[in-house]
C-alpha positions as CSV (number, residue, x, y, z in Angstrom):
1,X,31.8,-4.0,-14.4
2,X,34.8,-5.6,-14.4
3,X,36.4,-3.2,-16.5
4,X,35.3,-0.3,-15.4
5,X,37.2,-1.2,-12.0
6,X,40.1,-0.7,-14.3
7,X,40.0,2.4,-13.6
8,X,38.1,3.5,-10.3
9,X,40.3,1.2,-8.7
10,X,43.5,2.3,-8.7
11,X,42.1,5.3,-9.1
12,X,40.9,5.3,-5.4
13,X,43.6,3.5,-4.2
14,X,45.6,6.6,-5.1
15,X,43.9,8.7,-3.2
16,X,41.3,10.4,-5.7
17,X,37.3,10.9,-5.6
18,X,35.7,8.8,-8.4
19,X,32.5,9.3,-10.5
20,X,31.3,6.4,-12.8
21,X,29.2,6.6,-15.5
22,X,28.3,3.4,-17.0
23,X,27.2,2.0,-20.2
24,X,23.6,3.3,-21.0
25,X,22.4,-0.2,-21.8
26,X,24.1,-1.8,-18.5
27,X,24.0,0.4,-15.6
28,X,22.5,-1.8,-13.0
29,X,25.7,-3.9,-12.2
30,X,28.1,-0.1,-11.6
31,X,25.0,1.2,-9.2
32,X,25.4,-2.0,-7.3
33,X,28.6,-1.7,-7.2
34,X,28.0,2.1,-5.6
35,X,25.5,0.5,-3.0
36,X,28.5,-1.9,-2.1
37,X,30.8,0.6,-1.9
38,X,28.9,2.4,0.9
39,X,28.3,-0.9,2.6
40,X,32.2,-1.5,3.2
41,X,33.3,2.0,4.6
42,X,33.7,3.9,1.6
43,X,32.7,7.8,2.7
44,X,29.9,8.8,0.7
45,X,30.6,11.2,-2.0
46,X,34.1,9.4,-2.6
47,X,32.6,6.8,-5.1
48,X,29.6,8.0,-6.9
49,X,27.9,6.5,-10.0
50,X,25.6,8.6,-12.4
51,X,23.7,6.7,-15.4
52,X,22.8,8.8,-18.3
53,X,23.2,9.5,-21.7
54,X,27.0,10.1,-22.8
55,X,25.7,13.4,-24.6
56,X,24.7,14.4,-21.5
57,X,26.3,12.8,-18.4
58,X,29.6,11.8,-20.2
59,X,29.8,15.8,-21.9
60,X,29.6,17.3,-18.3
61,X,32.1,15.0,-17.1
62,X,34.6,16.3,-20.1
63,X,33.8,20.0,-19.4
64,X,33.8,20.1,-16.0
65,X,36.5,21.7,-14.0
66,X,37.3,19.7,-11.2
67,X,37.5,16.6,-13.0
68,X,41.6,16.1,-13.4
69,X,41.5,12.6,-15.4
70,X,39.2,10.9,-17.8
71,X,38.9,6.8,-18.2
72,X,37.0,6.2,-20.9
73,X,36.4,2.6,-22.0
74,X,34.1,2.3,-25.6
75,X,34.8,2.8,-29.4
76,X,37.4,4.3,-31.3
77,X,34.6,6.5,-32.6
78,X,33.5,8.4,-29.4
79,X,37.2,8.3,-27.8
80,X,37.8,10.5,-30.1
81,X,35.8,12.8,-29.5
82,X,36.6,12.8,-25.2
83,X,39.8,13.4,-26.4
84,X,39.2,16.5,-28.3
85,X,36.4,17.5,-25.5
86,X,39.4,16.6,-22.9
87,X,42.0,18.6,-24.9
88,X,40.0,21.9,-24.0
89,X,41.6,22.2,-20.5
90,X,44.3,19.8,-21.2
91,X,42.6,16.7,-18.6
92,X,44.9,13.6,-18.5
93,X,43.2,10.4,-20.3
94,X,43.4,6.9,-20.7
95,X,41.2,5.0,-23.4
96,X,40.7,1.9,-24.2
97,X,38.9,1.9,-27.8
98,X,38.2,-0.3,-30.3
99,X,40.1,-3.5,-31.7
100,X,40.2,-5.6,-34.8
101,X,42.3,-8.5,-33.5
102,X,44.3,-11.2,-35.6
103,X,44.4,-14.8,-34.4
104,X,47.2,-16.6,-36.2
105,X,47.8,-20.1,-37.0
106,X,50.6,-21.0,-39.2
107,X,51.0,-24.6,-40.2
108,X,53.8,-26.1,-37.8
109,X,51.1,-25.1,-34.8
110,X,48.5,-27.7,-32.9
111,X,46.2,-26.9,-35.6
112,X,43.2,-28.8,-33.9
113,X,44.1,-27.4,-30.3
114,X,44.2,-23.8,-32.8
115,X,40.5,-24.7,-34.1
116,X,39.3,-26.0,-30.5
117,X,40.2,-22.7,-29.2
118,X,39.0,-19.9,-31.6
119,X,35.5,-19.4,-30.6
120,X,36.5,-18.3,-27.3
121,X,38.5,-15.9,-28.4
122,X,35.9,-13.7,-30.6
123,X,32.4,-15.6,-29.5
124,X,32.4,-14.9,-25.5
125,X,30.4,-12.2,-24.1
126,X,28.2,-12.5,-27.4
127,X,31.5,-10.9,-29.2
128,X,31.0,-7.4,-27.0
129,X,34.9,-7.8,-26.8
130,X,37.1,-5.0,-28.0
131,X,39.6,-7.7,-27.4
132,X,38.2,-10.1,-29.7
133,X,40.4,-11.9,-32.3
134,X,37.7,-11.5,-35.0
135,X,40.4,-11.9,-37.9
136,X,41.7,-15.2,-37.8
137,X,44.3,-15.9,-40.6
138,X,45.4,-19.4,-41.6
139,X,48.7,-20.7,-43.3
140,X,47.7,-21.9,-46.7
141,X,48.7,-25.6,-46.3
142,X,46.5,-26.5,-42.9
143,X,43.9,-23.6,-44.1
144,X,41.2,-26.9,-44.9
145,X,41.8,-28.3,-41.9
146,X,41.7,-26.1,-39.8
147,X,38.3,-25.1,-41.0
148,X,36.9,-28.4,-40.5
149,X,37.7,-28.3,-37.0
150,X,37.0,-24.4,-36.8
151,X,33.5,-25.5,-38.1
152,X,32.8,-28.6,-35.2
153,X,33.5,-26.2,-32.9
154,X,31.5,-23.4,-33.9
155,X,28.4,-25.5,-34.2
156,X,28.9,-27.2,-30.7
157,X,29.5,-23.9,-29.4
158,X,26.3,-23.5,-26.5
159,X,24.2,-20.0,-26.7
160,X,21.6,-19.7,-24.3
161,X,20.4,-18.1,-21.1
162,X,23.0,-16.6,-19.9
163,X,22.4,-18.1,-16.2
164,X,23.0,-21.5,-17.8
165,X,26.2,-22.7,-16.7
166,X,26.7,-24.7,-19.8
167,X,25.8,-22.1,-21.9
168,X,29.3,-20.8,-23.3
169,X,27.4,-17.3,-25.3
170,X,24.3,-14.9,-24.7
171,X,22.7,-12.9,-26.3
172,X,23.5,-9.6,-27.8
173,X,22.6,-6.2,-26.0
174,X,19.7,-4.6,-27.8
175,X,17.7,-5.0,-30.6
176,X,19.3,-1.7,-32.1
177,X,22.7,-3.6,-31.8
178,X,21.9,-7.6,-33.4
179,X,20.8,-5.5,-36.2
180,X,23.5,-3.8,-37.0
181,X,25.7,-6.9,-36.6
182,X,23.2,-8.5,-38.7
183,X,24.4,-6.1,-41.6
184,X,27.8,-7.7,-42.0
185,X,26.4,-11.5,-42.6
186,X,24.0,-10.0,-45.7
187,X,27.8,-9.2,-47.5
188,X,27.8,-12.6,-48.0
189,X,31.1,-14.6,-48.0
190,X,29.5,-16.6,-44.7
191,X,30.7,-20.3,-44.9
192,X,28.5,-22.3,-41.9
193,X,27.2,-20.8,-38.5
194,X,26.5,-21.8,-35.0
195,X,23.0,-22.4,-33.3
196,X,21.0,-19.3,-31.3
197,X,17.7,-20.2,-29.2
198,X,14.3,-18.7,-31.0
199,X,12.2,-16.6,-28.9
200,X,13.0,-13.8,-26.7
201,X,16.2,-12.3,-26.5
202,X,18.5,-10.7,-28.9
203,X,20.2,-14.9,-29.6
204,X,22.8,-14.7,-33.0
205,X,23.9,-17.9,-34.4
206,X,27.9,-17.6,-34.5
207,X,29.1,-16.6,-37.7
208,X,32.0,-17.5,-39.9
209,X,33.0,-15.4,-42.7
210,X,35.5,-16.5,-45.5
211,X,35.7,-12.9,-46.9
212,X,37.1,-12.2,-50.5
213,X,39.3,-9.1,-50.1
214,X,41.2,-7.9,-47.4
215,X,39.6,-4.4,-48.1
216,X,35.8,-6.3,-47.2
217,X,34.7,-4.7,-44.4
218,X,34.6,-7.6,-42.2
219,X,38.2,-7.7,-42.4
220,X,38.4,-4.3,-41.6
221,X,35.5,-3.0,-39.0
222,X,35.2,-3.7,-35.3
223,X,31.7,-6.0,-35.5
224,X,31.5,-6.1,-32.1
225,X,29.3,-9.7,-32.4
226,X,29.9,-12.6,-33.2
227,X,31.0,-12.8,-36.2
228,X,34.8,-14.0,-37.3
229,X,36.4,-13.9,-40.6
230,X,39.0,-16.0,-41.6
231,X,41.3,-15.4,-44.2
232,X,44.5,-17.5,-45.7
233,X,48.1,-16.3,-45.8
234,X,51.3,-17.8,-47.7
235,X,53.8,-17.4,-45.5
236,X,55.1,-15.5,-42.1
237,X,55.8,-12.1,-43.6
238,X,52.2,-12.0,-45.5
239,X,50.5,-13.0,-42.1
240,X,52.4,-10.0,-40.7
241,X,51.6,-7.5,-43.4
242,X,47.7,-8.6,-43.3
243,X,47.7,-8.6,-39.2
244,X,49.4,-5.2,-39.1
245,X,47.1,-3.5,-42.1
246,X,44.2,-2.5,-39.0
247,X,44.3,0.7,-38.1
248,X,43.5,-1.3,-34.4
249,X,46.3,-2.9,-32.5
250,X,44.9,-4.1,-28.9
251,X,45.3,-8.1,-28.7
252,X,45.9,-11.3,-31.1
253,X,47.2,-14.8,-30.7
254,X,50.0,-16.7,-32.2
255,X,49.6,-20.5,-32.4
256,X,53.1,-22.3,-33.4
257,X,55.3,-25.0,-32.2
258,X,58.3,-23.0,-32.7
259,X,59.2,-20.4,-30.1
260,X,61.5,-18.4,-31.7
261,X,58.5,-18.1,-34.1
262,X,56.5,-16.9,-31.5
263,X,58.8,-14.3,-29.9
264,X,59.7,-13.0,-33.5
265,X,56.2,-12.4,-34.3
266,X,55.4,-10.9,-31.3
267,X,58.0,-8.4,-31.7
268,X,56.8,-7.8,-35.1
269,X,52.9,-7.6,-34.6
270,X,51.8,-3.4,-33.8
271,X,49.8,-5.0,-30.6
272,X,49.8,-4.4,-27.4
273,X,48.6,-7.5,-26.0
274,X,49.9,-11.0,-27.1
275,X,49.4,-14.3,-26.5
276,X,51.0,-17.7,-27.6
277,X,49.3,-20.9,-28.2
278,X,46.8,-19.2,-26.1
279,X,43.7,-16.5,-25.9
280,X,44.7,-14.8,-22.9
281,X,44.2,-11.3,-22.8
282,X,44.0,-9.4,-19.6
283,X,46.4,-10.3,-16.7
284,X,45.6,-7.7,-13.6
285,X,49.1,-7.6,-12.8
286,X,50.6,-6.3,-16.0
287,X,49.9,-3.4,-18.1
288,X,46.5,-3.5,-20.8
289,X,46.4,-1.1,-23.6
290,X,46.4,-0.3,-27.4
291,X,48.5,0.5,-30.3
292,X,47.2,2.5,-33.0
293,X,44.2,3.6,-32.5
294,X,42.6,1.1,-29.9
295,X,43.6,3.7,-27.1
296,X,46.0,6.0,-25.0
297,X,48.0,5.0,-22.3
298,X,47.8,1.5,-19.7
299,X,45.7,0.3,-17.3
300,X,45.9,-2.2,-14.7
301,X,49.9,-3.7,-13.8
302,X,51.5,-2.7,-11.2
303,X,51.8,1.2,-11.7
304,X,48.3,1.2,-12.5
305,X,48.0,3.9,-9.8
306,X,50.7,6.0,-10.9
307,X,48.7,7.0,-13.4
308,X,46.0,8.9,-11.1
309,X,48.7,10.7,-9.8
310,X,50.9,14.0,-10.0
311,X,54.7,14.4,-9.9
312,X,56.0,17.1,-8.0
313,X,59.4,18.3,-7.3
314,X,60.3,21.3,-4.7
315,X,63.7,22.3,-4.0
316,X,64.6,23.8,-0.8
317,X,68.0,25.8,0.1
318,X,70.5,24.5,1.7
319,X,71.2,27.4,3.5
């Protein structure tokens, strides 16, 4: 939910009508959302939510007329095609797709604070995260250690009921879904895993991967679960070549003592949202978005409603 007000937001704030159509598999939190909406003020008709199948729902919203702007949040995959579907009466669109992120740790960094840290960055929300770093890549000379502390943390790591408030991961969305994750650990290449409840619910243990090849697909497919891969580099420019080989470019860390490191390597990585010595994200006032292809155009920052807007310029005479 929180994302989607990433769009009908600012989107309202700038004066527009909104229609949300939410996730097929999660709809319940947007139509409470709608019901709240009414309940502070909001004229009815202004904020509307309609649940459906994105072949049908989603298409109509593409084709229809009086729709001006399309925010579509989801995978590379199916932004594509709203952009083509868009493209047909030229609608204005902002998507934020898919992502492949690289968490790097070169040697001189807090190495344990580096391993401490990684499972939040790929194993919250289950892995559901476009903005998970689920390529994390090592400097060769701390590579071992760093896996012994990557592998304490994973196995402390707490998955459970999601109304736990110790429990750190949940489970994944649907059957359909932990199945297809479940594809990528039968590759093989998985060095040690996390514990998952039995039982009912869609539980995964957390998985790390030390994969082979950078061509393997875990390097190279959004999992979308949780499931990292970590993968060894020599020095600076070889962790820059490997982070910058996705055809993704939405978020990554850097972990390094030396700040001139850090800005340099920011500049240098096709991202378009960094973090240092940190797995920070999303701030709502500054601009979120993709390079490549993990989407088109910003959302949230401070122009955020800008971009549900029009420029128009008349000219009158002076005489």
């Amino acid at each position: 939910m929180t994302i989607a007000s990433w769009g009908f937001a600012p989107a309202l704030a700038a004066g527009n009508a909104v229609v949300l159509k939410p996730a097929e598999w999660t709809p319940l939190s947007s139509i409470k959302i709608g019901e709240l909406a009414l309940e502070a003020g909001l004229p009815e008709g202004l904020f509307q939510v309609i649940p459906g199948k994105g072949s049908v729902v989603g298409d109509r919203f593409l084709t229809h007329p009086k729709v001006g702007k399309i925010v579509f949040t989801g995978s590379t995959e199916v932004g594509k095609q709203v952009m083509r579907k868009a493209a047909d009466q030229v609608k204005r669109v902002t998507l934020e797709l898919g992502g492949k992120s690289a968490n790097i740790v070169f040697a001189d960094a807090d190495v344990d604070k580096a391993a401490a840290a990684a499972p939040s960055s790929v194993f919250e929300n289950a892995g559901q995260d476009c903005c998970a770093r689920s390529r994390i890549l090592v400097e060769a000379s701390v590579y071992d250690r760093f896996m012994d502390g990557l592998e304490k943390s994973v196995k402390a790591y707490k998955v459970g009921d999601p109304t736990d408030e110790a429990t750190e991961m949940g489970p994944l969305v649907s059957k359909k879904h932990f199945e297809n994750v479940e594809q990528y650990l039968s590759d093989g290449n998985v060095a040690f895993r996390g514990n998952a409840p039995t039982g009912k619910g869609y539980f995964m243990a957390p998985a790390v991967l030390t994969p082979g090849k950078l061509t393997d697909r875990c390097m190279t497919e959004e999992i979308f679960g949780p499931v990292v891969s970590v993968y060894r580099f020599k020095d600076e420019a070889e962790a820059l070549e490997i982070a910058n080989s996705s055809e993704y470019g939405l978020s990554g860390s850097i972990w390094t003592r030396d700040l001139g490191r850090g800005i340099r390597v920011s500049r240098a990585l096709e991202s378009g949202n960094l973090s240092v010595n940190s797995h920070s994200s999303v701030r709502y006032n500054t601009p979120f978005g993709g390079f490549k292809q993990s989407g088109l155009g910003r959302e949230l920052g401070p122009d955020a409603p800008l971009h549900f807007t029009e420029e128009k310029t008349v000219y009158y005479p002076a005489d």
